[in-house]
Kinemage of the C-alpha trace (Angstrom):
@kinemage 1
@onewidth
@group {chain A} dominant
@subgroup {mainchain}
@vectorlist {calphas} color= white
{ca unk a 1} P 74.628 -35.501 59.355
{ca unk a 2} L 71.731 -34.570 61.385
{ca unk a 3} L 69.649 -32.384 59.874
{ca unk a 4} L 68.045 -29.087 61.770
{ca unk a 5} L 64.929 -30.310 63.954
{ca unk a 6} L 61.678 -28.047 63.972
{ca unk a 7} L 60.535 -26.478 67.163
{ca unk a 8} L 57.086 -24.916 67.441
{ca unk a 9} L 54.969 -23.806 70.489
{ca unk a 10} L 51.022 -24.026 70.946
{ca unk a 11} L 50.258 -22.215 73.535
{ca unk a 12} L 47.649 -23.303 76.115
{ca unk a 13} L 44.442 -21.158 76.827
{ca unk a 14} L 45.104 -20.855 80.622
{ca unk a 15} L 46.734 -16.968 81.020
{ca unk a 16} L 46.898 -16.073 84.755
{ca unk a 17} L 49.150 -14.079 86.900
{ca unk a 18} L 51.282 -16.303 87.114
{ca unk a 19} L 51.332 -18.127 83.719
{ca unk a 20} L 51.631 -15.244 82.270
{ca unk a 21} L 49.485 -15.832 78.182
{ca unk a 22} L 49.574 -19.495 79.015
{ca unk a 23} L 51.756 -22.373 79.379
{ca unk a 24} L 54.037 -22.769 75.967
{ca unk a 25} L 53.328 -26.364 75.091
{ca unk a 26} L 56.588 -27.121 72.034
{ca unk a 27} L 56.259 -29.582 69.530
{ca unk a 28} L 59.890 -30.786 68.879
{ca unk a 29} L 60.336 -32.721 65.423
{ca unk a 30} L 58.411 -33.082 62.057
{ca unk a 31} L 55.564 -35.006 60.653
{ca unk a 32} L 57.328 -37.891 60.556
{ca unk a 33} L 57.316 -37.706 64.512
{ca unk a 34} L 57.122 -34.943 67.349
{ca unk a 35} L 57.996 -34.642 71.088
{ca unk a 36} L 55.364 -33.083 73.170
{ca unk a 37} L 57.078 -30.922 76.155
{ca unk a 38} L 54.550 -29.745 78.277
{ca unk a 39} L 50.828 -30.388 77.344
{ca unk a 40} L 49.701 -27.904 79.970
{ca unk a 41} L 46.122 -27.927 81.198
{ca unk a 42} L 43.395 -30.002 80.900
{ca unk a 43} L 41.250 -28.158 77.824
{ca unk a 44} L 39.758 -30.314 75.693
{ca unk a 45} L 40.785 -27.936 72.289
{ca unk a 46} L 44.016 -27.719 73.456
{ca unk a 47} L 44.518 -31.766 74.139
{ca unk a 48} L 42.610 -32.677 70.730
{ca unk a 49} L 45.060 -30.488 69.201
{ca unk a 50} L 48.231 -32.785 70.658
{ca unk a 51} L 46.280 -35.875 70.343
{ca unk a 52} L 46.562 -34.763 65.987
{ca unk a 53} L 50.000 -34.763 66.064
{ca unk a 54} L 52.519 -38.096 65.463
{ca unk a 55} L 53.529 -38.383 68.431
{ca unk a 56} L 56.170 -40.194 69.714
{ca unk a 57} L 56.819 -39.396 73.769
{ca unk a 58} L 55.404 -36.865 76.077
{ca unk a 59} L 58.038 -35.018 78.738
{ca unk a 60} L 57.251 -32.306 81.574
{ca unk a 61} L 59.653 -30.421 82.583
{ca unk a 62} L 58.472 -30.423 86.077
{ca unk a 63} L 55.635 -31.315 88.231
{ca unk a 64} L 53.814 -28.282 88.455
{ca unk a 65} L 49.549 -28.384 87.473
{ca unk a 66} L 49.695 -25.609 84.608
{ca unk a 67} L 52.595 -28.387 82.770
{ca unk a 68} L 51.338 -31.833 83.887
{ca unk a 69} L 47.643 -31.405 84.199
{ca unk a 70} L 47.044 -32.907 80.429
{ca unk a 71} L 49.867 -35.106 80.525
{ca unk a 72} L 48.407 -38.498 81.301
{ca unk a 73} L 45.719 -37.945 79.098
{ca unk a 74} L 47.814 -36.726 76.016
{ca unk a 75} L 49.896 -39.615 76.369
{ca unk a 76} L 48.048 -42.466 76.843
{ca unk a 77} L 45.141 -41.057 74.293
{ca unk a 78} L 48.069 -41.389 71.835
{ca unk a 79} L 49.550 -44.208 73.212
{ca unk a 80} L 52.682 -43.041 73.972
{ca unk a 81} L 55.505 -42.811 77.175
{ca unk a 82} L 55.293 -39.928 79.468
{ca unk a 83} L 58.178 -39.007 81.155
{ca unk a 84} L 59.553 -36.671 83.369
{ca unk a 85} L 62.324 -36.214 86.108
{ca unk a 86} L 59.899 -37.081 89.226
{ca unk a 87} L 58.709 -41.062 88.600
{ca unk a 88} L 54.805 -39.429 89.377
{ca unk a 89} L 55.241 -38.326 86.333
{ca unk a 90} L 56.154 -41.192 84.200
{ca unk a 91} L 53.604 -43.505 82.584
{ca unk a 92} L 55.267 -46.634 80.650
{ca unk a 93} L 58.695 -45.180 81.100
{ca unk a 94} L 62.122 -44.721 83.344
{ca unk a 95} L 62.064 -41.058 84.817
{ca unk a 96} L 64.764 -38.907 83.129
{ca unk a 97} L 67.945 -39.096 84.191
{ca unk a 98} L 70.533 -36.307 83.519
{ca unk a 99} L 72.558 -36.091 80.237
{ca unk a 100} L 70.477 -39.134 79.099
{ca unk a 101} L 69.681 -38.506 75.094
{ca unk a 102} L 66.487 -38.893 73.805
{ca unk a 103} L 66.165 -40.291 70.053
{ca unk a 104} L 62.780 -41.100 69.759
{ca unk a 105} L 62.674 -38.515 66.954
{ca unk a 106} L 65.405 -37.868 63.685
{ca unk a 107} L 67.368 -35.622 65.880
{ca unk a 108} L 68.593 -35.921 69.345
{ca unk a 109} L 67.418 -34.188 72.555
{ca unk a 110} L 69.337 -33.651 75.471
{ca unk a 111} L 68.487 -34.061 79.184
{ca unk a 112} L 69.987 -31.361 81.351
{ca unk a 113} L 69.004 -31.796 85.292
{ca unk a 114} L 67.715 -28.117 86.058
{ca unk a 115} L 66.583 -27.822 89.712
{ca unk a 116} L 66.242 -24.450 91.636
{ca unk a 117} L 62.191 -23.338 90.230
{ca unk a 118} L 62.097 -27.006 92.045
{ca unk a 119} L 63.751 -30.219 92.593
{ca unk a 120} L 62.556 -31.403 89.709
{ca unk a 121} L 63.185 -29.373 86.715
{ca unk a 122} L 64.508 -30.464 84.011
{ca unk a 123} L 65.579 -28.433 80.605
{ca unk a 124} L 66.103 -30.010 76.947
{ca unk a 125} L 68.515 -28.769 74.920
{ca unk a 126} L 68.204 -29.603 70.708
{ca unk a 127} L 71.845 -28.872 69.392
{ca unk a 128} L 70.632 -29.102 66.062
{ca unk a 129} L 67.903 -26.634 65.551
{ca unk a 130} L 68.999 -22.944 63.613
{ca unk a 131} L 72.665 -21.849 63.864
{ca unk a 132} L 73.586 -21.930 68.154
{ca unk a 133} L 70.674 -24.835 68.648
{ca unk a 134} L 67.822 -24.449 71.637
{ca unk a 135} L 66.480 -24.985 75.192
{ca unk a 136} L 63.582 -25.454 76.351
{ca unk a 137} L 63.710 -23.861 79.926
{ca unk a 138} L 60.352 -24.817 81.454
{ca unk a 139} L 60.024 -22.088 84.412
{ca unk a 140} L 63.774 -22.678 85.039
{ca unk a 141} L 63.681 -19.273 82.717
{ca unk a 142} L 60.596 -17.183 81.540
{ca unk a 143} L 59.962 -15.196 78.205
{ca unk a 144} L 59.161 -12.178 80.720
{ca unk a 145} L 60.142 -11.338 84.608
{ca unk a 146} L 61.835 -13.936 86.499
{ca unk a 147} L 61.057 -17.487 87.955
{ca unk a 148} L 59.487 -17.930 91.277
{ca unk a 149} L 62.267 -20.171 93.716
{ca unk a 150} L 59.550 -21.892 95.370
{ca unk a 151} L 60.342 -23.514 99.208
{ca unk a 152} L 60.480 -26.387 100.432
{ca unk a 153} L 60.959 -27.895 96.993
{ca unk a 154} L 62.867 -24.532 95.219
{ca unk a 155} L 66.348 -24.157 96.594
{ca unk a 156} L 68.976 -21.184 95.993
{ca unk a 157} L 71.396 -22.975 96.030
{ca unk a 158} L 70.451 -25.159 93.378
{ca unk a 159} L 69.070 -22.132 91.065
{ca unk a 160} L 72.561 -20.336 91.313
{ca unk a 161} L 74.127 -23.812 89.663
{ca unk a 162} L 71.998 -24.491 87.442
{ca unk a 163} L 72.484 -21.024 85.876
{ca unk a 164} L 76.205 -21.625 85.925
{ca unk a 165} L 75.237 -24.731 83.374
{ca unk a 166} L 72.845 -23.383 81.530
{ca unk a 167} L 75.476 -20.394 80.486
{ca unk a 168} L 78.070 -22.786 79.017
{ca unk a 169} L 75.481 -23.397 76.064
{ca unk a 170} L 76.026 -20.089 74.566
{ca unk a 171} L 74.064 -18.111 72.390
{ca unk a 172} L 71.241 -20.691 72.083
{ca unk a 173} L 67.568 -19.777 71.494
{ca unk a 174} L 65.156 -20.209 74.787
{ca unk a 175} L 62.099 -21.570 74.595
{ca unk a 176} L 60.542 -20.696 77.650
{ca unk a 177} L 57.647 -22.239 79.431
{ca unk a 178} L 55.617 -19.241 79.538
{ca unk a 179} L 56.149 -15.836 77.337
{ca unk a 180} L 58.225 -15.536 74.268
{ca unk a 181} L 61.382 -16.953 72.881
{ca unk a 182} L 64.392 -15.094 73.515
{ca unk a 183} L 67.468 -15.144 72.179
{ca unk a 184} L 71.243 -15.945 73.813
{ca unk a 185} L 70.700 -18.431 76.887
{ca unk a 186} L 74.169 -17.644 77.797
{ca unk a 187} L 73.146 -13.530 78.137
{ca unk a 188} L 69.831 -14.549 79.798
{ca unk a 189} L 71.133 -16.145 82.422
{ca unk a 190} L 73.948 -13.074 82.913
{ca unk a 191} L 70.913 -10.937 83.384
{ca unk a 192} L 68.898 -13.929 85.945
{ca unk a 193} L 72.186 -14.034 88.073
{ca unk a 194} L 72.310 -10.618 87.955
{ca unk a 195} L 68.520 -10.116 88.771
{ca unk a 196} L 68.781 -12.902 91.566
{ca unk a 197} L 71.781 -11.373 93.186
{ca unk a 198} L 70.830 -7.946 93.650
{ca unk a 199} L 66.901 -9.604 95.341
{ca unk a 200} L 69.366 -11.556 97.754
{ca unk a 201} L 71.334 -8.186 98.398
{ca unk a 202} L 68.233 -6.687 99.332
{ca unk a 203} L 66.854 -9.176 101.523
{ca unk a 204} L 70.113 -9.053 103.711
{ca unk a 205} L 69.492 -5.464 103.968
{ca unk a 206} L 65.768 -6.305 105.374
{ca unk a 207} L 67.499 -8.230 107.839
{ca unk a 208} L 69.472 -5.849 108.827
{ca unk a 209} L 67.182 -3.431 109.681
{ca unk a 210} L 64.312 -5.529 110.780
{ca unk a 211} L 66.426 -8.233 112.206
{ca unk a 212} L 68.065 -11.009 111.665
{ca unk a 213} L 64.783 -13.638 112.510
{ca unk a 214} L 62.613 -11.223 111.161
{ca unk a 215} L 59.875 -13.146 109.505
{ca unk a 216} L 59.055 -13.983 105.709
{ca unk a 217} L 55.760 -11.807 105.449
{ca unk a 218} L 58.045 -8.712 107.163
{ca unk a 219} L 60.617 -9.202 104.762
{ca unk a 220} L 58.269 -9.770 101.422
{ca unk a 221} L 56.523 -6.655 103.398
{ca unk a 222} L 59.964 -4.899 102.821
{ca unk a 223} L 61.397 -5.923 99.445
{ca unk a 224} L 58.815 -7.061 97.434
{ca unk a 225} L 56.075 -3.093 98.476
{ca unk a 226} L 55.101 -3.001 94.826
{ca unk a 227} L 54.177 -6.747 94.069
{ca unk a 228} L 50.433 -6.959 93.193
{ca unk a 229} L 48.619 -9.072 95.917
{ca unk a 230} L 47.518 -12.148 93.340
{ca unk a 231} L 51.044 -13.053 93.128
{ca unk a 232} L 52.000 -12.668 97.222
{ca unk a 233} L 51.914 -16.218 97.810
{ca unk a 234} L 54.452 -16.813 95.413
{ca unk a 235} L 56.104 -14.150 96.420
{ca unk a 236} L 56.344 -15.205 100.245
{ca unk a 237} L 57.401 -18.766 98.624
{ca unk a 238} L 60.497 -16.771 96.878
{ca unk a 239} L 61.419 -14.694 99.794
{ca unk a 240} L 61.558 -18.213 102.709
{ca unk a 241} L 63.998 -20.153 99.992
{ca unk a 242} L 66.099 -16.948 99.929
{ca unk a 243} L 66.074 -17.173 103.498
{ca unk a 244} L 66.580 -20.221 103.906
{ca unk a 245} L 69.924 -19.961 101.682
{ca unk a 246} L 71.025 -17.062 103.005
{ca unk a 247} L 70.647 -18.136 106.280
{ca unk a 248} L 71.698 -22.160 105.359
């Protein structure tokens, strides 16, 4: 019998707008060997910190600067794989394929094919960790607010199914890649859906009464008044892939 796995996050000194306190870097496994998910940026504290651990494989859950930007250097300081779902991010390793099971460590870890935040997200689910296990989300979900659907590489379409899979796991714990833990997956997603629904309601009513090839800075203009202006380029990303799906 497998016996429950340890999960704990460092988090990485790079707050922002749109990280909100920092990336969560988790440290999957014990003493006797760890998975690093997500080394974050490049701070010399924070990768001296990683670099102490016993490692045993480095993964990012997707390509984007404030998850990858230590990677290379965590890894190959340690002298260890690094892999991820996009081969740019793999060093002495195979990308990650989907429902492939990592055992590099005394309990197993899941690969679950998340795209949507983009094409290449990935989650990791740990069945054995605390009584309903855990998955780590990356930005596929957030501790706080909701993920950014980013175009050309975010899709809709893709989001909307990958909630539908995350959901079957239940009431597991979600280790974000920014904010805190929260608990149920299956209810987080319920309230995501619900969340992502009622933004692509809205934008068809934009279209409506601005038209229907009314442009994506008239209709972020129209939905999205009371966004602050540090996050209106991600915000203009969001509204073109819901656009593009609703329109697709």
């Amino acid at each position: 019998m497998v016996a429950n796995v340890g999960i704990r996050r460092i988090l990485a000194p790079n707050p922002g707008p749109m990280t909100l306190d920092g990336t969560n870097t988790w440290i999957v496994g014990d003493m006797r060997g760890v998975v690093v998910v997500d080394p974050g940026p490049r701070n010399a504290a924070h990768i001296a910190t990683l670099a102490s651990l016993p490692v045993r494989l480095v993964v990012v859950t997707h390509h984007h600067h404030d998850h990858t930007d230590a990677a290379i250097e965590v890894a190959e300081r340690v002298g260890v794989p690094l892999r991820g779902f996009d081969e740019d991010w793999c060093v002495g390793a195979d990308p990650l394929m989907d429902d492939e099971v990592l055992d590099v460590i005394e309990a197993p870890i899941r690969v679950i094919a998340a795209p949507g935040h983009t094409a290449d997200s990935i989650a990791l689910w740990i069945e054995h960790h605390g009584e309903h296990g855990a998955m780590v989300t990356g930005d596929t979900i957030l501790g706080r607010g909701t993920t950014v659907i980013a175009q050309p590489d975010g899709s809709v379409d893709d989001y909307l199914a990958t909630l539908d899979r995350l959901e079957t796991f239940g009431d597991a714990r979600v280790l974000p890649g920014h904010g805190d833990e929260l608990p149920s997956l299956a209810g987080v997603v319920r309230a995501y859906r619900t969340h992502r629904m009622q933004r692509l309601a809205e934008v068809r009513e934009a279209l409506a009464r601005l038209g229907q090839d009314a442009s994506v800075e008239a209709v972020a203009d129209h939905v999205y008044a009371d966004v602050p202006s540090s996050v209106r380029s991600a915000v203009e990303a969001s509204v073109a892939a819901q656009l593009a799906y609703l329109r697709g």
